[in-house]
N, C-alpha and C positions, 0 to 999 in steps of 0.2 A: 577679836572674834572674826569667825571665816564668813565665807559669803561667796553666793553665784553671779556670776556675772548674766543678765538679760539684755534685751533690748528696748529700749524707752522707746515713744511714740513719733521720736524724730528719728529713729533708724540707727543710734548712738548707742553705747554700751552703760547699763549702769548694771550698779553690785547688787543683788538682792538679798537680802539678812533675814533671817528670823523674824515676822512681825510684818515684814513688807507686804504691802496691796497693789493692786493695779492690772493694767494689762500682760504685764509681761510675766504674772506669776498663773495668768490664764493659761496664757501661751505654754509655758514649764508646764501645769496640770494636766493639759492638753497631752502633751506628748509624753509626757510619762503615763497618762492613759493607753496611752496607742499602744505602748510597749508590756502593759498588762502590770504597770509596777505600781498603778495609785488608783484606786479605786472613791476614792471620796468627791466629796462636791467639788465642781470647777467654778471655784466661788471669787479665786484670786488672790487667797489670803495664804502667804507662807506660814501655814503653822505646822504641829509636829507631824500631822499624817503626810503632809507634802516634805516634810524633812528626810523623813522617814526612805519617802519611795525614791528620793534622792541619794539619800546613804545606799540602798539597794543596789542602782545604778550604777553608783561607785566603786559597789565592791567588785560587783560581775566586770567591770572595765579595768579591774585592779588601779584605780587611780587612788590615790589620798582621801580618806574623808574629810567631811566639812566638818568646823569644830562646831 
């Protein structure tokens, strides 16, 4: 299974998956906010609406989606 890479609260990189919580998935909602791609609560919780505005991103960047 794929996954985004964040930042943990030590400045290190971890994966973030489907399901993940915390700060670093604030952070992701955050700026996918900013960008007009995620409109839902900044609550922290990787679920399908945060998936969602991330597959968006990907596509307008022509990068790979996430599985």
């Amino acid at each position: 299974m794929g996954g985004l890479r964040g930042t943990d609260d030590r400045g290190g990189e971890e994966l973030l998956a489907p399901g993940a919580v915390g700060p670093a998935v604030v952070e992701l909602q955050r700026l996918l906010a900013a960008l007009e791609l995620y409109a839902g609560p900044i609550d922290g919780e990787l679920a399908a609406a945060t998936l969602d505005a991330v597959r968006s991103l990907q596509r307008q960047l022509g990068a790979p989606e996430i599985d």
